[in-house]
C-alpha positions as MATLAB code, in Angstrom:
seq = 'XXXXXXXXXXXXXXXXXXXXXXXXXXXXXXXXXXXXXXXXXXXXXXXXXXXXXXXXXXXXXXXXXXXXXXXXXXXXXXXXXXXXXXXXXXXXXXXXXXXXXXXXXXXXXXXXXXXXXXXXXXXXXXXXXXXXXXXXXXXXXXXXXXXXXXXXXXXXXXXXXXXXXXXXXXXXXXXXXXXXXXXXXXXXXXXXXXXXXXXXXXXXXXXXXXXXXXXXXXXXXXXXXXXXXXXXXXXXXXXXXXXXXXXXXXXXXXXXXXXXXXXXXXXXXXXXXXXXXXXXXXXXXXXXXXXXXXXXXXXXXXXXXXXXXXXXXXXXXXXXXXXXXXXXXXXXXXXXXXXXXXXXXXXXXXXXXXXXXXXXXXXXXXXXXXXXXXXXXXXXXXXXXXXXXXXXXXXXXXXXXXXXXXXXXXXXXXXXXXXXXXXXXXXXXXXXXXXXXXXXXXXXXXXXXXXXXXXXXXXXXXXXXXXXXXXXXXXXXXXXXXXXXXXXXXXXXXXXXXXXXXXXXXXXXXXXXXXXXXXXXXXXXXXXXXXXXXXXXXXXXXXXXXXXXXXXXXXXXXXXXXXXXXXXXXXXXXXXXXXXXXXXXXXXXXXXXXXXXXXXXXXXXXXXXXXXXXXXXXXXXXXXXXXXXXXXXXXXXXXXXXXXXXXX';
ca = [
     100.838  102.815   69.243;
      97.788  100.524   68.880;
      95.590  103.481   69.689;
      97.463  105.612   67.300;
      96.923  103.789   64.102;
      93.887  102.092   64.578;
      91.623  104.043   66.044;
      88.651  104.968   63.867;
      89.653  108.137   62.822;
      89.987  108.337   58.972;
      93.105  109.732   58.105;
      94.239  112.902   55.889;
      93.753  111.982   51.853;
      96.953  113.831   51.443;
      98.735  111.728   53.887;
      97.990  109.052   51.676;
      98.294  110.483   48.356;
     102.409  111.126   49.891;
     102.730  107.871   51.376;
     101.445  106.381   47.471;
     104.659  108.852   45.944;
     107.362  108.584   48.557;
     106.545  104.115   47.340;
     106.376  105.390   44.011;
     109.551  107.153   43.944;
     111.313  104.550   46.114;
     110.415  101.952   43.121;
     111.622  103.914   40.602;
     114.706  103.883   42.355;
     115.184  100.564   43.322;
     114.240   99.543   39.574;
     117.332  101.947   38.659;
     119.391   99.764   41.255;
     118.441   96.834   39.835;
     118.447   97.407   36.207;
     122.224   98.848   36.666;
     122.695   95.770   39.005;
     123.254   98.018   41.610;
     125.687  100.104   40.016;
     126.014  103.409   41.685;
     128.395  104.974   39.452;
     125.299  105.373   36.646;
     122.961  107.131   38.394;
     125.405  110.704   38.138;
     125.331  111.094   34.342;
     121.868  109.398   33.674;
     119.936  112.313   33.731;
     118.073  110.028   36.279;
     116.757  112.882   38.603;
     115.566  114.439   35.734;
     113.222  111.568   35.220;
     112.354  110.808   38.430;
     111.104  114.447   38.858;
     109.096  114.584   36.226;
     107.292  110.967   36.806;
     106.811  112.153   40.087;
     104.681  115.171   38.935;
     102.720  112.847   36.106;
     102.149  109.923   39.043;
     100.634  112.953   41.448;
      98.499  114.049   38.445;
      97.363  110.516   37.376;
      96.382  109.465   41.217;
      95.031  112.536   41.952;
      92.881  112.648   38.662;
      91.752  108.614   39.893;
      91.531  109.457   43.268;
      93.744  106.723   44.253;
      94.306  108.738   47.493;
      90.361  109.415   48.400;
      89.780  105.233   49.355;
      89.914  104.306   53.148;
      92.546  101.974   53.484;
      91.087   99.647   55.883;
      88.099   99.003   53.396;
      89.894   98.704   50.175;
      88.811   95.737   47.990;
      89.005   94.282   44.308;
      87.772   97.359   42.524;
      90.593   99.722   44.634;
      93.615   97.174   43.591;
      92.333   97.477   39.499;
      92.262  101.151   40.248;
      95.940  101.056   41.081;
      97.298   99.003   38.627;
      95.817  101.335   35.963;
      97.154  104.467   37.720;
     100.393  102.709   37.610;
      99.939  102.112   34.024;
      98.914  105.123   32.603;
     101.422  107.244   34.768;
     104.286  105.146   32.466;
     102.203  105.811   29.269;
     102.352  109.268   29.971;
     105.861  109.724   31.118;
     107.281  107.569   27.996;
     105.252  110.083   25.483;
     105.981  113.058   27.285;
     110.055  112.006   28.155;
     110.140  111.643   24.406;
     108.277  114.327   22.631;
     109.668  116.501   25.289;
     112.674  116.172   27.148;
     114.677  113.990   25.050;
     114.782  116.583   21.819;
     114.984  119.834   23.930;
     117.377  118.566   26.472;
     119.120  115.520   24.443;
     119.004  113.275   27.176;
     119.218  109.977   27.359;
     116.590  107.527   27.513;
     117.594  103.984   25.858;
     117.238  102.319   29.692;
     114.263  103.870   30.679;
     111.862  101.329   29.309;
     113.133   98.534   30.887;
     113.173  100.778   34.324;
     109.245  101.484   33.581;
     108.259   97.340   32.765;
     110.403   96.409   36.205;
     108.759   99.625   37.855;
     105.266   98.809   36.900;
     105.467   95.049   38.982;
     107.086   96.409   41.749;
     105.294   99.584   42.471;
     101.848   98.462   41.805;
     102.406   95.269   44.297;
     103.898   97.216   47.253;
     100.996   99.889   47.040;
      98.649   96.907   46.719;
     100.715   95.064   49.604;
     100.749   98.473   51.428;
      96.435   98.446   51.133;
      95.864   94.761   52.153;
      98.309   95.237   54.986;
      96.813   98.303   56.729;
      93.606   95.989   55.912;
      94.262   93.073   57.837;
      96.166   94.577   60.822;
      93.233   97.107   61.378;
      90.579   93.639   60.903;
      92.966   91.901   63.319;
      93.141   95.154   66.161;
      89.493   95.816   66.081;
      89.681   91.727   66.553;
      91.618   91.740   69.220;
      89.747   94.054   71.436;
      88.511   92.908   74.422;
      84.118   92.259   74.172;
      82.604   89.844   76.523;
      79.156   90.521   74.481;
      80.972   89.149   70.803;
      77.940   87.087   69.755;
      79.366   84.121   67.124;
      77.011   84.236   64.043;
      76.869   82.425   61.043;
      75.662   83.625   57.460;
      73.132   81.487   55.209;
      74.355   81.133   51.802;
      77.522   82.408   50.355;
      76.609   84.351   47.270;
      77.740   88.184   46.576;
      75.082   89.845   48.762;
      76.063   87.352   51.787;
      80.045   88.147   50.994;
      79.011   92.189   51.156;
      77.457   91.450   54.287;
      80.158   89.588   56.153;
      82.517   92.261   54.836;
      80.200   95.079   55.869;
      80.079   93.432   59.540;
      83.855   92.763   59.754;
      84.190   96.489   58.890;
      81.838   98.115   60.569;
      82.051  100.254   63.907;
      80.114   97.811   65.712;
      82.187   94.819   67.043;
      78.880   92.649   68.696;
      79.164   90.141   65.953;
      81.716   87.692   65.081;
      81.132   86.344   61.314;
      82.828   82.759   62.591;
      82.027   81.441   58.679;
      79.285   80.540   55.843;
      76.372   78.140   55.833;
      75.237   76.549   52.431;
      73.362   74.374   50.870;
      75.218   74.181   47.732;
      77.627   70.619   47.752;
      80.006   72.600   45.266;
      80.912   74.996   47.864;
      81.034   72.842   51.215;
      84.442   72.368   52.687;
      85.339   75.447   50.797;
      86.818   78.676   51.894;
      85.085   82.220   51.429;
      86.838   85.501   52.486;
      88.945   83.405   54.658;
      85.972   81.704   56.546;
      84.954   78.060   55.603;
      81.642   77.539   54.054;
      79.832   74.487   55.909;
      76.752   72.284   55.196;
      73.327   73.696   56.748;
      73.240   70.272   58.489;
      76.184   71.097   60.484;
      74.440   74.120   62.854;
      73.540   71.820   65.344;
      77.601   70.861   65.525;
      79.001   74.388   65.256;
      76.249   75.434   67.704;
      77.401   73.229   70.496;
      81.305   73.245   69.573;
      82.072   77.481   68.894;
      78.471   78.525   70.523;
      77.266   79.963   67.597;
      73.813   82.043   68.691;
      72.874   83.800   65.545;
      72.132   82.719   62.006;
      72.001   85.504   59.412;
      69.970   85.228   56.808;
      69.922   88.056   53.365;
      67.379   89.192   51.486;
      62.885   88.785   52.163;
      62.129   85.456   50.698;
      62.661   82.941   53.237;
      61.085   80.281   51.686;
      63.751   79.139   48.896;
      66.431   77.416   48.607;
      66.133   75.539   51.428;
      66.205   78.628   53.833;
      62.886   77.499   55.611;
      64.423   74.212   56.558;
      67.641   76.271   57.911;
      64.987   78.603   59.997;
      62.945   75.875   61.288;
      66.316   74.062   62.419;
      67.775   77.574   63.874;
      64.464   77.729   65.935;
      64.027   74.170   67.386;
      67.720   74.555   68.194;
      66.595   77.931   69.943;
      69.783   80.124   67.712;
      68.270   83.477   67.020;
      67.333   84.223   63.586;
      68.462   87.786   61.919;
      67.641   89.058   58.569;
      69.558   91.634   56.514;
      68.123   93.693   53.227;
      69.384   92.650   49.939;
      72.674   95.259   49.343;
      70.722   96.926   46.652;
      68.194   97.957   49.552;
      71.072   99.377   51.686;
      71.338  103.075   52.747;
      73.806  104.893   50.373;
      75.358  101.468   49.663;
      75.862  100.563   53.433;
      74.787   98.278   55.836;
      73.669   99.967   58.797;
      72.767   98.250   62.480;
      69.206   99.091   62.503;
      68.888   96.794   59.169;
      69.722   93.850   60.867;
      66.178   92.728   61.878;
      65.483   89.873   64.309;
      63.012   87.383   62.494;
      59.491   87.994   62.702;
      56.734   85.761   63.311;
      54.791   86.736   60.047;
      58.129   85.458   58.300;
      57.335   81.824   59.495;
      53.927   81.706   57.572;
      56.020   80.984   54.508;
      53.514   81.908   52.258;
      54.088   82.163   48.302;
      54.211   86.031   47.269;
      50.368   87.119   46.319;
      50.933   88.300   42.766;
      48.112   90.710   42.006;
      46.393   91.761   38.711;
      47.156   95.270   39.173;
      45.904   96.837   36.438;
      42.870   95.857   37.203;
      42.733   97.650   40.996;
      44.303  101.169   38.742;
      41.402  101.318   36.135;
      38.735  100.809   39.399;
      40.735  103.224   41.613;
      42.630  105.737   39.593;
      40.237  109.226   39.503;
      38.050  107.826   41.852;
      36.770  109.282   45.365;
      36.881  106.878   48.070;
      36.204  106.577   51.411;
      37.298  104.228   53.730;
      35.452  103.568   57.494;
      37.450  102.406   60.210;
      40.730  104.124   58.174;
      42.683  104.365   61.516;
      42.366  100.585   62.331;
      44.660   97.991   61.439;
      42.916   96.708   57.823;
      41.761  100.627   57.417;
      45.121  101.923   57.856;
      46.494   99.485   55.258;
      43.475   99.757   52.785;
      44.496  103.934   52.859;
      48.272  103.354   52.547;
      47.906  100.847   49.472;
      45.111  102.705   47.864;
      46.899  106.155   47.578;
      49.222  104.538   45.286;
      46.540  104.411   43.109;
      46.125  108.098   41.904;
      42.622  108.248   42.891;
      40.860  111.771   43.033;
      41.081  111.726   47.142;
      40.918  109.206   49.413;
      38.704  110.330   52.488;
      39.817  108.819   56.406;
      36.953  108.376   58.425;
      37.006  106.545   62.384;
      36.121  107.979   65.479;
      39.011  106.919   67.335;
      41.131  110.641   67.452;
      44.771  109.506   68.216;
      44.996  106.721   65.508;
      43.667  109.030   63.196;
      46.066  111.910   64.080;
      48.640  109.879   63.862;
      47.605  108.292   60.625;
      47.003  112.345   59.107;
      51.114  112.241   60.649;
      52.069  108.798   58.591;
      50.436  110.593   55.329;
      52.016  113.634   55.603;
      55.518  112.258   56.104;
      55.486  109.409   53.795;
      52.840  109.871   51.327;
      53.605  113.630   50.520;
      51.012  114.584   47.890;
      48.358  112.074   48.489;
      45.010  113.698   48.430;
      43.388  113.089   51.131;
      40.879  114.191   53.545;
      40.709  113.274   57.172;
      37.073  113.283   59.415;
      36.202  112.402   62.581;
      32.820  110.677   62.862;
      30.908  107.663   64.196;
      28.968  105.343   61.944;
      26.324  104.613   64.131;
      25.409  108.696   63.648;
      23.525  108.561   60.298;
      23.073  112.294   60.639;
      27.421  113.072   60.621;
      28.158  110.241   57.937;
      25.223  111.937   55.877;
      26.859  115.300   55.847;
      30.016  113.282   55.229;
      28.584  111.865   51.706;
      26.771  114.866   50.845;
      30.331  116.948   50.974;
      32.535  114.060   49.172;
      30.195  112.159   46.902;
      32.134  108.852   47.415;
      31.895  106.773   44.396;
      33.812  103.500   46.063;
      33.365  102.940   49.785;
      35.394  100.466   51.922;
      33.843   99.833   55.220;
      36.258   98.320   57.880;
      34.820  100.413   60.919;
      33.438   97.681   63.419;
      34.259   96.146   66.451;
      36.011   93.046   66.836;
      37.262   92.208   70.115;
      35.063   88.953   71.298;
      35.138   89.020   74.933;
      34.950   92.819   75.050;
      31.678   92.483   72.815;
      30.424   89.252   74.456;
      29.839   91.534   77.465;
      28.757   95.060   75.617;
      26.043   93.117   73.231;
      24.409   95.927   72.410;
      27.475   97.948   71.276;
      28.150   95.419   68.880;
      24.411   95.885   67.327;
      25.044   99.576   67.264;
      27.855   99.824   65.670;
      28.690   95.862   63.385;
      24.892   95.947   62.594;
      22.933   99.871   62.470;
      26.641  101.185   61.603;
      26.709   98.661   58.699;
      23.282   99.808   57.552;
      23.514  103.470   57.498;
      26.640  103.260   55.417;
      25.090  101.047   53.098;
      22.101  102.864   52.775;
      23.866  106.137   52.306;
      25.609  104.142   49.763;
      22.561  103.486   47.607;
      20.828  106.684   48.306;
      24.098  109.023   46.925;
      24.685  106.380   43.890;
      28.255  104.680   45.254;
      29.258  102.531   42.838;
      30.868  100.043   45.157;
      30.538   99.051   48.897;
      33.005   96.892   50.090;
      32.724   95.346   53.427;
      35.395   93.515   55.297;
      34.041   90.519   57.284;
      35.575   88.006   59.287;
      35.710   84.165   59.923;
      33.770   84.501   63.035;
      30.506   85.223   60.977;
      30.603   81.492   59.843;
      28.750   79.828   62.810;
      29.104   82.169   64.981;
      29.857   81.366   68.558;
      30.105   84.758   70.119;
      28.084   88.311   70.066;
      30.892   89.459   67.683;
      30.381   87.272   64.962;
      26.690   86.928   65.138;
      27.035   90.860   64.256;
      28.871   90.593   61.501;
      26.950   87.726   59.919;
      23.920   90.119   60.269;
      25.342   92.882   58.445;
      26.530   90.306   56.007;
      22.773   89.012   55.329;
      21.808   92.711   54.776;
      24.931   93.790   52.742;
      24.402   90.451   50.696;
      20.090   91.568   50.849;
      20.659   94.787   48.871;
      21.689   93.051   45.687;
      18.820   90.714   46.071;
      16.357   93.867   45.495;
      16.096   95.925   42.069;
      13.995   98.676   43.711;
      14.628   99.555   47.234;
      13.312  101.143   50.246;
      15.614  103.118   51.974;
      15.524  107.056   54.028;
      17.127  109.435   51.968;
      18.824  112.472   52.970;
      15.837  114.585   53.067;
      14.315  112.205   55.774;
      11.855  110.540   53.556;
      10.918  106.907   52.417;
      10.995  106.180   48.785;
      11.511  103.058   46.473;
      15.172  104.135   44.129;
      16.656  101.898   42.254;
      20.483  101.059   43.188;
      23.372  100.627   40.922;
      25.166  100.040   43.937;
      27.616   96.826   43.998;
      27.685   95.148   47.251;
      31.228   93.279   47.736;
      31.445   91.121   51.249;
      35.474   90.194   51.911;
      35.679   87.419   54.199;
      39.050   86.090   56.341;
      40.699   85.319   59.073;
      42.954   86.780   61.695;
      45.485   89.226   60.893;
      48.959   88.940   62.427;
      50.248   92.325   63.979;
      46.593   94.115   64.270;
      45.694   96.108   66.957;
      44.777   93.771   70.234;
      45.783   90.924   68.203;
      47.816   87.868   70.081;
      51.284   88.962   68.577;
      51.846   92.072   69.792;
      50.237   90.549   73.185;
      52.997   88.075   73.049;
      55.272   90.395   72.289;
      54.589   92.367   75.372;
      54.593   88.949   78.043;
      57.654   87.954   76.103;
      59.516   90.965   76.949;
      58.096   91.260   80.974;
      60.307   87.542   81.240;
      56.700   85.654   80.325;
      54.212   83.826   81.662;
      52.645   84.134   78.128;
      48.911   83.501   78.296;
      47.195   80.888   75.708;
      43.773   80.068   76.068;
      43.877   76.442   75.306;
      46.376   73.967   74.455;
      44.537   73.071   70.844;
      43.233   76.241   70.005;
      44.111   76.670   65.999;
      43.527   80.044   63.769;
      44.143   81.138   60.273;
      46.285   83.912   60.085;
      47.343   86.168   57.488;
      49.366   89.622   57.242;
      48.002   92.703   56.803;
      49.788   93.821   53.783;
      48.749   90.566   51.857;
      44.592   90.906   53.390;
      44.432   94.267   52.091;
      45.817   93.251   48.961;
      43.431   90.205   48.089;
      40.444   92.956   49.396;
      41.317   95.597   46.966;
      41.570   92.633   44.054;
      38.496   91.151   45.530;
      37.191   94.670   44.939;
      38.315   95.157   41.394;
      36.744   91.880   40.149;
      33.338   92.025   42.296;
      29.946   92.603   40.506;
      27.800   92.665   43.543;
      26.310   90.142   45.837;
      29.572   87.924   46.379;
      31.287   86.882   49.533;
      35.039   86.672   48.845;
      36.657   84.224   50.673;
      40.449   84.426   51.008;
      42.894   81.518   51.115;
      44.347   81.762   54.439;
      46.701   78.640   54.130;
      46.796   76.096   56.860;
      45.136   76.761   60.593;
      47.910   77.378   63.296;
      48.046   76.149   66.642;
      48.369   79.746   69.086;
      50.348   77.140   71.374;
      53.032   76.656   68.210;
      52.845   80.204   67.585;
      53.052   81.237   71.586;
      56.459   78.780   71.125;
      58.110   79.827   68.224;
      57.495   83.485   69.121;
      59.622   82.582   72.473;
      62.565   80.690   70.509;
      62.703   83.807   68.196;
      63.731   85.770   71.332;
      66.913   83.326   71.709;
      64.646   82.058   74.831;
      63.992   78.354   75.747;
      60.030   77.588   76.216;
      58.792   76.339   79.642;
      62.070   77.036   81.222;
      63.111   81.107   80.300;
      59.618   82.008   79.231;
      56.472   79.604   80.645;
      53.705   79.103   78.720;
      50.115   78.765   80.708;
      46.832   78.120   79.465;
      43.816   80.088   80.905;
      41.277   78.685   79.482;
      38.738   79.810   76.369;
      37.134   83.028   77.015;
      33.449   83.858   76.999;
      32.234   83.526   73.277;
      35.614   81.660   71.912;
      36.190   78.706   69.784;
      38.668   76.182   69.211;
      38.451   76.306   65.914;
      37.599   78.973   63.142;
      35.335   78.438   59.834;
      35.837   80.358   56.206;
      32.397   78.424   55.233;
      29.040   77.438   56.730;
      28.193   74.111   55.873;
      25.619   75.076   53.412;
      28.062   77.426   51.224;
      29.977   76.304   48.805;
      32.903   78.008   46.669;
      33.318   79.274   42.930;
      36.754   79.576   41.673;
      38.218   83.106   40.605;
      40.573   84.091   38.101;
      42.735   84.700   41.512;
      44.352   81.260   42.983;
      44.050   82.718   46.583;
      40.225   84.177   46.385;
      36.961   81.984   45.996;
      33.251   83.364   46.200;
      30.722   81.848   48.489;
      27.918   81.187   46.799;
      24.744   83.172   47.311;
      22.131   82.403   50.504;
      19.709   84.534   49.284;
      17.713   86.690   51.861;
      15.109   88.760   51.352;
      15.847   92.607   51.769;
      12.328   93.218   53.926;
      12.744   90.296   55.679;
      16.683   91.123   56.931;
      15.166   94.973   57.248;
      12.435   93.973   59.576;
      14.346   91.371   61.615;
      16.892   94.361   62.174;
      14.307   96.959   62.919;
      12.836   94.256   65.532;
      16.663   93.675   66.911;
      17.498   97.972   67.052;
      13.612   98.165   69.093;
      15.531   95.680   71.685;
      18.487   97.327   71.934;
      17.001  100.701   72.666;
      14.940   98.370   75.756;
      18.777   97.625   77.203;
      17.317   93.884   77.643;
      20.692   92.353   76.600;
      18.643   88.765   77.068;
      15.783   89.061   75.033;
      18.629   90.661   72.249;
      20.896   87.583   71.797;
      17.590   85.671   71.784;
      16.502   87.597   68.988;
      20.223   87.055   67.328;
      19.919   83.580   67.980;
      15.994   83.099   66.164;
      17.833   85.352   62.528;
      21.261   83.300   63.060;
      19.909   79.509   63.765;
      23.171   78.233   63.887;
      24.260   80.948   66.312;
      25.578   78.572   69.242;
      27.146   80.408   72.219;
      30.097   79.125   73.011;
      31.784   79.794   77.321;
      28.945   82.137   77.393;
      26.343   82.970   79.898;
      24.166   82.803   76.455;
      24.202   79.578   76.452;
      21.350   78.850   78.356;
      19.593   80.558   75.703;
      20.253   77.651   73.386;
      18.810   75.296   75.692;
      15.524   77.511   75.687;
      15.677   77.500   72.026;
      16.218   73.743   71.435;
      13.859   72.747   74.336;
];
């Protein structure tokens, strides 16, 4: 029987469309009854089947008109019971008009009783269909209770507005039965101790309680912003107390007004940075963008990837995506095609350290806005391959620039990193030189530079050289997330470095965001620096990343330190010591002021480096890194020695 009537199969509309009349009938008659107090004799010469017939007919028409009989029982709520009553009501309407304009003068029957039939009818049929909905309701809630799941996770929601009463209701009535909504979680004093869809709505203090007395593993949280109303407090709490944290869209955001499983989202570690929303001018990135041809460098990277999705929303004339990494680039072409359908843009395979192939490149395009975010970035992999890091961070750097001022681009923005500030590795030392030259060409009205037909000549640029500086990016490509991640899911050990190692970290949606900005308001010459918040402890981040996975640190995951690697710091820098900061319009984006650098002194010092790189004398390279970059201090590298030649 249990299997018969509540299994999930929806059953027929018609079924319940004659269910709805053989009530509706049954009403009628019972109101008869109990007008006539029951009796029996009347209901021969009343002409009463007469009128039951024909508000039968009129109550079919009416629900079938409201589709009364289209609503699945088992989720029936407010809006389905106010549906009734007025199918109720307007089936009497109609049958008193129609009785009396009708039947009455045709057929001279009787109706003098039938009102009060019709007001007791209206109560009592409306309440046992309602009855009839809330009761098929509840018994199917308390079957698909009742089944047997050893997996039935206890969860609580934060909050206990509308959106967090849709989702409790779309979990209680959903096919899934892995989560138990065992009640609300508020911070609102008005509504503790109070009851919510039957489930009691209790302070946010009282998780640690609830936790230990019903083992409650999950908190649910609705809706992106986690950093109001005292959510962030409830998160931090959830972690410590190692409950796993779940997030849920907003309803609006739901699939054709449902809640599906793959919405409910585990908590992510870029949702702890708590960071205010970035509110951009964006105006001002449309009038720079909008008809404009760009090309981006480095598109199928992590920053390059972004830059291209963000930018297309900009109507520009095309957008061309240019790496020499094939598969990330296919399967960026893939992304575009699928979820950018109509973006113009143009895809090319090519290495920046060939001036020859990015030459043809701006010769077929004419780019008037170039962002460059091809480089390498890895620090231990480039501590050991020095002269790959020259090639590509420093000549790479150059020919684009060059190409830049030789086919009249009317921006070049470069995307640096905090490693450039005093360096400490081969990594950043090559981006700080490409930042001296980038910085170099504004420095220089006239310029010398090899043009496409191979020959030197002084030109004048117009070219505006933009240098965007920050920190780590959570989620890139090799980053320590999705390294985590990975050591997380293999049961652990997961791998820090040192026990006080700190970095800023930002997302990549929000880096790209302050870049393009950065890039709408530069004028050449400036070194945006973004506001990257406060520094974070990898040890924290190794930790909270573990308690996120409903894990306990140093006893289900251990957490080992392996010591810095060759060319790593304990600490990052946005600023040398001898910069200092300009404020922008933008609260979250300040300019370094200008070192200036002479463009044939960084060209010659460059020239010198190339020469050494060609030799393959990785030595006498870094030491010719180290004599440009003075406060270039190696840093767990066999380069160190260098310093002490230097010094001494």
């Amino acid at each position: 029987m249990k299997m018969l009537l509540f299994r999930d199969k929806i059953y027929s509309r018609w079924l319940i469309l004659f269910i709805d009349q053989i009530i509706v009938v049954w009403t009628l008659f019972m109101s008869f009854l109990l007008l006539h107090k029951f009796e029996y004799v009347e209901l021969g010469y009343s002409n009463f089947v007469i009128y039951t017939c024909l508000y039968s007919l009129i109550s079919i028409a009416v629900f079938m008109v409201m589709r009364i009989h289209t609503g699945i029982i088992r989720y029936s709520n407010t809006e389905d019971i106010i549906r009734i009553f007025m199918a109720v009501l307007f089936t009497s309407i109609i049958f008193t008009i129609t009785s009396n304009v009708f039947f009455v003068p045709d057929f001279k029957l009787s109706s003098k009783w039938f009102p009060e039939i019709l007001i007791i009818n209206f109560f009592v049929s409306s309440s046992l269909l309602i009855m009839l909905r809330v009761a098929v309701k509840n018994l199917f809630f308390y079957m698909k209770t009742m089944e047997p799941n050893d997996k039935k996770e206890n969860i609580l929601i934060y909050g206990s507005g509308r959106d967090s009463i849709l989702v409790k209701k779309a979990l209680e009535g959903g096919n899934t039965n892995d989560l138990n909504v065992f009640a609300f979680v508020d911070d609102n004093a008005d509504k503790i101790n109070k009851h919510i869809e039957q489930k009691n709505v209790y302070h946010s203090r009282s998780i640690e309680a609830l936790q230990h007395k019903f083992n409650i593993q999950k908190v649910l949280f609705v809706g992106d912003d986690l950093n109001v109303n005292g959510k962030k407090v409830t998160i931090d709490k959830c972690i410590e107390l190692g409950i796993k944290v779940v997030t849920v869209p907003q309803s609006d955001k739901w699939l054709y007004g449902k809640l599906t499983p793959n919405q409910i989202k585990d908590l992510k570690i870029e949702d702890l940075l708590h960071r205010e929303p970035i509110v951009l001018t964006k105006n001002n990135i449309f009038r720079e963008m909008q008809g404009k041809r760009i090309l981006i460098t480095g598109a199928a990277g992590s920053i390059g990837s972004e830059i291209v999705r963000q930018i297309v929303g900009f109507n520009p004339e095309f957008v061309v995506l240019c790496d020499q990494a094939e598969t990330p680039l296919h399967d960026l072409q893939l992304e575009i095609e699928d979820d950018f359908k109509g973006a113009k843009t143009h895809v090319v395979m090519a290495n920046i350290q060939n001036k020859c192939r990015m030459k043809s490149i701006f010769e077929e395009y004419q780019p008037q806005i170039v962002f460059h975010a091809a480089a390498y970035k890895h620090v231990p992999m480039m501590e050991n391959n020095p002269s790959e890091a020259i090639l590509t961070n420093v000549m790479g750097t150059k020919n684009i620039a060059d190409l830049a001022i030789a086919y009249g681009v009317e921006k070049f923005v470069m995307i640096s990193t905090d490693k450039a500030v005093r360096p400490t590795n081969i990594m950043g030392a090559s981006k700080r030189l490409a930042e001296m030259y980038i910085q170099s060409l504004n420095n220089e009205k006239n310029l010398n530079i090899s043009n496409e037909k191979s020959i030197t000549h002084q030109t004048e640029t117009q070219t505006k050289f933009i240098t965007t500086r920050f920190g780590n990016v959570l989620g890139s490509n090799g980053s320590v997330i999705p390294r985590f991640k990975a050591q997380i899911a293999r049961g652990g050990p997961v791998a820090v470095t040192h026990p006080e190692i700190t970095r800023y970290f930002m997302t990549i949606p929000e880096s790209v965001q302050l870049v393009l900005e950065a890039a709408s308001m530069g004028n050449g010459g400036e070194i945006y620096i973004f506001d990257m918040g406060e520094p974070i402890k990898i040890v924290d981040l190794a930790t909270n990343m573990i308690k996120l996975a409903g894990l306990i640190p140093d006893k289900d995951i251990k957490i080992i330190f392996t010591g810095l690697r060759p060319g790593e710091k304990l600490y990052e820098e946005l600023l040398m010591l001898e910069e200092e900061t300009i404020s922008t319009y933008h609260p979250k984006i300040k300019i370094s002021k200008i070192i200036s650098y002479s463009i044939f002194y960084i060209q010659n010092v460059i020239e010198e480096l190339l020469l050494l790189n060609n030799s393959n004398n990785d030595l006498a390279m870094v030491k010719k890194m180290k004599e440009i970059i003075p406060d270039f201090k190696s840093k767990n590298s066999k380069y160190e020695d260098i310093d002490h030649y230097l010094v001494g």
